[in-house]
N, C-alpha and C positions, 0 to 999 in steps of 0.2 A: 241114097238118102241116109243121113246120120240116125240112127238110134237116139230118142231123147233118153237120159241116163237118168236114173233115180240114185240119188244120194239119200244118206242116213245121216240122222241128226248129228254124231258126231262129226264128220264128213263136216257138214255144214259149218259148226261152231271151228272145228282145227284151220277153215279158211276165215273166219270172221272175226274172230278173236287174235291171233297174231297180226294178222293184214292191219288189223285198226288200230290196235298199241303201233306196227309201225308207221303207219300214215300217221297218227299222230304227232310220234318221235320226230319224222325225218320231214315232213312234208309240212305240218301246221304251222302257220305264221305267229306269234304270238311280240307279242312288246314287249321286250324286260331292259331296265337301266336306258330309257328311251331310246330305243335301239328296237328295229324289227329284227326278228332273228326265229330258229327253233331251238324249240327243247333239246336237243340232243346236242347243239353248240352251246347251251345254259348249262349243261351236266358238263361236260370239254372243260369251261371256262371253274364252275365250281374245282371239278380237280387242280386245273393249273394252280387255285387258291390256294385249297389244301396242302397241294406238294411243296407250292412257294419255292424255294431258291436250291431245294435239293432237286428238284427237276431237271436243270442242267447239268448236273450231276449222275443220273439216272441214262441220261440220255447218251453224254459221254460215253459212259458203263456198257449201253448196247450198244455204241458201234464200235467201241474196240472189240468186245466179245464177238460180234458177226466177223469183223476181219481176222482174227485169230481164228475162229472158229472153224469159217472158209478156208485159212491157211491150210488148216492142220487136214481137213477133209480134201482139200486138193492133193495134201504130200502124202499121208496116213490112208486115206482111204479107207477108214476105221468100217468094218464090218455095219455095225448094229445103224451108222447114218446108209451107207450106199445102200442096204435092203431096206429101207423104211422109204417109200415112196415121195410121202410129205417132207422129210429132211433133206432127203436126197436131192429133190427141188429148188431147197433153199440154198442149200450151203453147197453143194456139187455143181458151181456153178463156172460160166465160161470165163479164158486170163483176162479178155478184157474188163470184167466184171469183181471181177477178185483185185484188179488190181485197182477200180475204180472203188473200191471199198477200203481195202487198205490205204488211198489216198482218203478218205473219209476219214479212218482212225487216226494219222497223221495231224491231216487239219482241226480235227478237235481236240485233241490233245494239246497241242500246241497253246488252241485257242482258249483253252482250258485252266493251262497253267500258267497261261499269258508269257511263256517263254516263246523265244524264234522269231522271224522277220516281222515288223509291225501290216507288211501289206496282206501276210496271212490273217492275223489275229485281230486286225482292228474293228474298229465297231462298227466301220462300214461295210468288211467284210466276214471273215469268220464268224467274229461276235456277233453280228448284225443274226447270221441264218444260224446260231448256238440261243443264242439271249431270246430273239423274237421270234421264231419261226418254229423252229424242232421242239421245242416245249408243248406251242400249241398242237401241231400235226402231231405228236405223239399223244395227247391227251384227247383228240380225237377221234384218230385211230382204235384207241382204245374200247371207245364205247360203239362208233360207226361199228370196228368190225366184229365186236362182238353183237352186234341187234341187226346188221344188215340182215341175215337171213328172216328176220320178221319180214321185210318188203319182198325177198327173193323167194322163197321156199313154199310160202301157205298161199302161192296163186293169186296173189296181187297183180303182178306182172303181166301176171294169164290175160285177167280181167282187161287193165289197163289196154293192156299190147293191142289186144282183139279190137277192142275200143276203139282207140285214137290210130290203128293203121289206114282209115278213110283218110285222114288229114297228113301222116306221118311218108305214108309211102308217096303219097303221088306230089309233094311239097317238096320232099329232103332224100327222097329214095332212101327211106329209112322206116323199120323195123318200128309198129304203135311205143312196143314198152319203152323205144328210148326217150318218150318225152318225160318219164318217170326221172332218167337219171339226168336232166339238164332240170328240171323243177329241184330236185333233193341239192345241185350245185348253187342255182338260184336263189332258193330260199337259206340255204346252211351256209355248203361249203364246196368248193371247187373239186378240193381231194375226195371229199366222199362220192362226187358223180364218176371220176373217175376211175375211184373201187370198185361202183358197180360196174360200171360200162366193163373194165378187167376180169372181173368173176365172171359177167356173162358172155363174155368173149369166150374164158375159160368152159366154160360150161354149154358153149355150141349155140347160144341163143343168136352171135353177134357174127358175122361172114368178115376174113381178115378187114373189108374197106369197109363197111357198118363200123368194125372197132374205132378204127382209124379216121372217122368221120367225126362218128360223136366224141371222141375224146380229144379231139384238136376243134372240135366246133359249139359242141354242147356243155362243155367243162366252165359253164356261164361263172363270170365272179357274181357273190351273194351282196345282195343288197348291203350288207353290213357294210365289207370293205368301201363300196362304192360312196356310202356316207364318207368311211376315214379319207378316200381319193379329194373327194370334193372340199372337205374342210381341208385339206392342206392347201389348196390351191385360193383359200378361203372367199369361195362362194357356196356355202353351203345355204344361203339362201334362196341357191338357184338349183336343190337338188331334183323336185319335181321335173322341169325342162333337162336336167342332164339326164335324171334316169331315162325318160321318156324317149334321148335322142339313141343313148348305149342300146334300148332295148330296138330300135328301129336299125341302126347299122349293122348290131347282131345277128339281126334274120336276114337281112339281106344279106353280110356274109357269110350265114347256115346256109342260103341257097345259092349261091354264087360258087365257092370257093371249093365243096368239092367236086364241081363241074371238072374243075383244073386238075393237071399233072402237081404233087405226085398223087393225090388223093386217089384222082379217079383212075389211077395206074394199078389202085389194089385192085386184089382180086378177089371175086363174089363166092370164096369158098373157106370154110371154118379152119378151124385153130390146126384139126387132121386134113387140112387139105382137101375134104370131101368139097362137091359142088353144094350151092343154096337150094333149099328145097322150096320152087316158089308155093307148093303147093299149101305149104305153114297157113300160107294167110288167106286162104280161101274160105269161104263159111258154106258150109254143106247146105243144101237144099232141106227144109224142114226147120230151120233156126233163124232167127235175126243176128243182129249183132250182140248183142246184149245177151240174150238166152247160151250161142256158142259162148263167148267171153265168160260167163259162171259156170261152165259145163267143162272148161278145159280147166277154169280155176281151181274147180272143186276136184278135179281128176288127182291134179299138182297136190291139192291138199293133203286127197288120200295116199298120196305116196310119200309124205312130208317126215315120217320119223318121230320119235317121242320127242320130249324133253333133251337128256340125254346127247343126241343127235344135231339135233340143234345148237345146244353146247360146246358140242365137241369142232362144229363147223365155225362158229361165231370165233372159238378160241383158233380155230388156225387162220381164221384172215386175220386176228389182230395181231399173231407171231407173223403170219408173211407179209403186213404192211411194216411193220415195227422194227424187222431183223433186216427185211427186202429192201424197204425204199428209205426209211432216214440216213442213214450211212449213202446212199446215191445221190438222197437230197444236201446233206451235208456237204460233199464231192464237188458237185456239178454247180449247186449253189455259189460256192466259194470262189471256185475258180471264174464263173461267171461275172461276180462281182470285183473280184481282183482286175480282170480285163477294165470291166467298167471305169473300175475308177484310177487304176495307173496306167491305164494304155491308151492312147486319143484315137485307137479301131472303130469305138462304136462313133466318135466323131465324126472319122471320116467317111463312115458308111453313111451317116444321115445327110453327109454333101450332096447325094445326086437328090434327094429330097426338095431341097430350098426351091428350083425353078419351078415346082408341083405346088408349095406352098404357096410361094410368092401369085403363080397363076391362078390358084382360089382364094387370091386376098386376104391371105392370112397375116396380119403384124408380127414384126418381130421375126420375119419367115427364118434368117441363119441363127438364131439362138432358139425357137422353136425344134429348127432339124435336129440339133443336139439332141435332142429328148426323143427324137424316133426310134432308132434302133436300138437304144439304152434298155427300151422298156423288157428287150428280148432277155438282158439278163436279171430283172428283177422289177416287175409290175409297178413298185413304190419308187422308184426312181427318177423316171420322168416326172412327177408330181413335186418330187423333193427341187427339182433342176428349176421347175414350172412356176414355183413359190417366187421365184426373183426376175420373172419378168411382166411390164406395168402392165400390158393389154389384157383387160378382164377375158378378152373376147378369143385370145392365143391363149392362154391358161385354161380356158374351157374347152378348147379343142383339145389341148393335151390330156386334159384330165379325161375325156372321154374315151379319147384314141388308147390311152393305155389301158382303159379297163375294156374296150373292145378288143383288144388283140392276142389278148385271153393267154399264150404263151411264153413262160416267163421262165427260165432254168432254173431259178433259184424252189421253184416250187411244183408249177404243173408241168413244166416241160423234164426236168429230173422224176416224178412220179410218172410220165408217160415212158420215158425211158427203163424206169425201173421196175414197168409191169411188164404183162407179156404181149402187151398191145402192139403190132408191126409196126414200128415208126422207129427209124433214126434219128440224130441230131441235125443231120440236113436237111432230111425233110419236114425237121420242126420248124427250123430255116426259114426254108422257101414257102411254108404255110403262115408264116407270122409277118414275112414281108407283103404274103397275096393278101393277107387280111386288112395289114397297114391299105394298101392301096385302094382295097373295096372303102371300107368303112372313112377312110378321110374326108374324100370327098361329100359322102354325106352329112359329116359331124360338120364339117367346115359350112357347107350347106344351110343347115341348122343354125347354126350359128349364128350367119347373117341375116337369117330370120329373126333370131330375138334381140341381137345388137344393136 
C-alpha cells in the first residue's frame, strides 16, 4: 500500500500556481475578433502585428543560419557545438536532414528575393508557406515554447494523465495525459499539440507507438481554422453541423486507425528502447483516483526547479522548434505544394476515389476526387479547388474531409517529420489515405442527413 505523502505549502502553490497560468494560456477558450480561440494564439497573433513585414525577413535570417550552421557543424566539427549536448542535437544532424535544410535555405532565398523559377516562388508555392505560414509557426513557437513547461513541468500532466486514463487507455490504448495535448491542438493550435506530444516522447512519458498515435491522430485542427475552411467553401452558416460532423469522424478515426499497420507496427517501448511500464498507471491500494493524481502531481512539482530552470527549458524548445522545424517546414512544404500544383500526381491518385464517391452519392464525384489527395500536401487546398463546384452538399464533404485528415506536409506532417516522433513520410502516407477512408464515409453519411 502507498504511503499517503504530506506536501508543504510551497510544494503545493509551485503545482497551482504555474499549472493554472498554463491552463489558462493554453487550454481556456476565450472569444477575441469573433473568433473562439486562446490566449496564447492572441499573444502569437499580437506579435505577428508588431513584427508586421520584417517577419518574413527574420524568418529567412533562421533558416539560412540553421543551414549554414548544420553545414559548417557537419564539415568543422567545431569542438565547443559537438560537447554541448543541446547543440549537438540540433545542428549534428543526419545528410538526409542537412540536406533537407539546406533545401530549405535555397527555397527561401529564392522565394525571398523573388529571383529563380516562378514554380518555386509563386504564391501558391514558396510564398504561399514564406508569406502565410512561417511567420505564423514562428510567432507561436515562440511563446508555445517558451510557457510550455507551465503544462509539463509543475504536475498538470500528473493530475490530468491519472485522471482521464479510465477513459484514455481502454478507448484509444493511450496514456490519460494525452487528451491534454489533443485539447491544447483543439482549442489553439495543431503545432503546439504536437510540441508537446514531441517533448513527452522525449522525456519517456510517450512508448515510440503512443508518439506515433497521437501525433498523426490527436494533432486535432483548432476550431479557428475550421471557421477559415468552411467560409471558403462559403457555408459558414452551416458551421455548427460541420463542426459537430469533423468532431464525430475524428473519433472514430482516433479509434479505428491505429488499430492498422503502420501504426499498430510500433513498438510499445520509449525513446531508449526500454519496454512500457504498465505498472505507470496503476493506483495503489489506499488512494482513489483523484487523491494518486495530486500526490504524483505534487511529487513532479517538487522536483520542478526555480525560476531560472524553467527558463532555461522554455528557451531550448523555442531554439529547437525555431532552428529544427521551420527550415523542414519551409522544405517539405514547398516541395509538396510545387507537386500540387505543376504535377497532375495528386490527380491521379484521387482517380481510384471517384467509384467510393460516386457509391455514397456524392455530386460532382470526378471533380470532388481532385480535392482528396491534394489535401495531403496542404489542408487549404482542397477548400480553395471546393470553392468552384455548385453542390452545397460535395463542398461540405470536402470541407470536412480535409480538416479530418489532419496530415498535411506543408505543416503537421513536415513538424512530425522534423521532431523526434518515429514516423516517416510513408507512413504519413498510408495514415492520411486510412483516415481519408475511415472518415468519408461518415461525413458523406452526414451529409445526406442534412441535405
Amino acid at each position: 500500500m502507498a504511503e499517503k505523502q504530506t506536501h508543504n505549502i510551497k510544494t503545493i502553490l509551485t503545482f497551482i500556481i504555474p499549472s493554472l497560468i498554463g491552463l489558462l494560456l493554453f487550454m481556456t477558450p476565450i472569444s477575441y475578433q469573433d473568433a473562439i480561440t486562446i490566449p496564447i494564439a492572441i499573444v502569437s497573433k499580437g506579435l505577428q502585428a508588431l513584427l508586421g513585414d520584417a517577419l518574413t525577413a527574420i524568418v529567412t535570417g533562421v533558416v539560412v543560419f540553421t543551414a549554414l550552421a548544420s553545414a559548417i557543424t557537419k564539415l568543422l566539427k567545431p569542438a565547443f557545438i559537438i560537447n554541448n549536448a543541446f547543440l549537438n542535437s540540433l545542428l549534428n544532424i543526419s545528410p538526409m536532414w542537412l540536406f533537407t535544410r539546406i533545401l530549405g535555405a535555397v527555397f527561401i532565398l529564392l522565394t525571398f528575393s523573388g529571383v529563380g523559377p516562378e514554380a518555386i516562388r509563386s504564391g501558391d508555392t514558396g510564398a504561399l508557406v514564406l508569406n502565410d505560414l512561417l511567420p505564423v509557426l514562428f510567432c507561436v513557437f515562440i511563446f508555445a515554447g517558451m510557457l510550455l513547461p507551465l503544462l509539463l513541468n509543475f504536475g498538470l500532466l500528473e493530475l490530468f494523465g491519472t485522471m482521464l486514463t479510465k477513459i484514455m487507455r481502454p478507448i484509444f490504448n493511450l496514456p490519460g495525459r494525452s487528451a491534454i495535448d489533443c485539447m491544447a491542438s483543439w482549442l489553439g493550435d495543431g503545432s503546439v499539440g504536437i510540441l508537446m506530444t514531441s517533448k513527452q516522447y522525449e522525456s519517456r512519458f510517450y512508448t515510440q507507438r503512443e508518439a506515433a498515435v497521437i501525433g498523426t491522430t490527436f494533432s486535432a485542427v483548432s476550431i479557428t481554422f475550421s471557421l477559415v475552411v468552411i467560409s471558403q467553401v462559403r457555408l459558414e452558416h452551416m458551421f455548427v453541423p460541420f463542426y459537430l460532423t469533423v468532431c464525430l469522424a475524428g473519433i472514430m478515426a482516433a479509434i479505428i486507425v491505429p488499430k492498422l499497420p503502420p501504426l499498430c507496427w510500433k513498438k510499445d517501448k520509449y525513446i531508449d528502447d526500454t519496454p512500457r511500464h504498465p505498472d505507470d498507471e496503476v493506483i495503489p491500494a489506499g488512494h482513489g483516483v483523484f487523491s494518486w493524481g495530486l500526490d504524483q502531481a505534487l511529487n513532479k512539482a517538487s522536483k520542478a526547479g526555480g525560476i531560472k530552470h524553467t527558463l532555461t527549458d522554455g528557451l531550448k524548445n523555442v531554439i529547437d522548434m525555431v532552428f529544427g522545424v521551420i527550415p523542414v517546414v519551409m522544405a517539405i512544404g514547398t516541395v509538396a505544394l510545387i507537386i500540387a500544383e505543376y504535377t497532375p500526381i495528386f490527380d491521379y491518385l484521387g482517380m481510384p476515389f471517384i467509384p467510393l464517391l460516386e457509391l455514397l452519392q456524392v455530386p460532382e464525384a470526378t471533380e470532388a476526387s481532385k480535392t482528396i489527395v491534394v489535401g495531403f500536401a496542404d489542408m487549404f487546398i482542397p477548400s480553395i479547388l471546393a470553392s468552384s463546384i455548385e453542390s452545397d452538399m460535395t463542398r461540405f464533404v470536402i470541407a470536412a474531409m480535409s480538416v479530418t485528415q489532419l496530415i498535411y506536409m506543408s505543416e503537421v506532417g513536415a513538424l512530425l517529420l522534423g521532431s523526434k516522433i518515429p514516423v516517416n513520410i510513408f507512413e504519413l502516407f498510408v495514415v492520411f489515405i486510412l483516415r481519408t477512408l475511415v472518415t468519408l464515409p461518415i461525413i458523406a453519411g452526414v451529409a445526406h442527413l442534412i441535405f
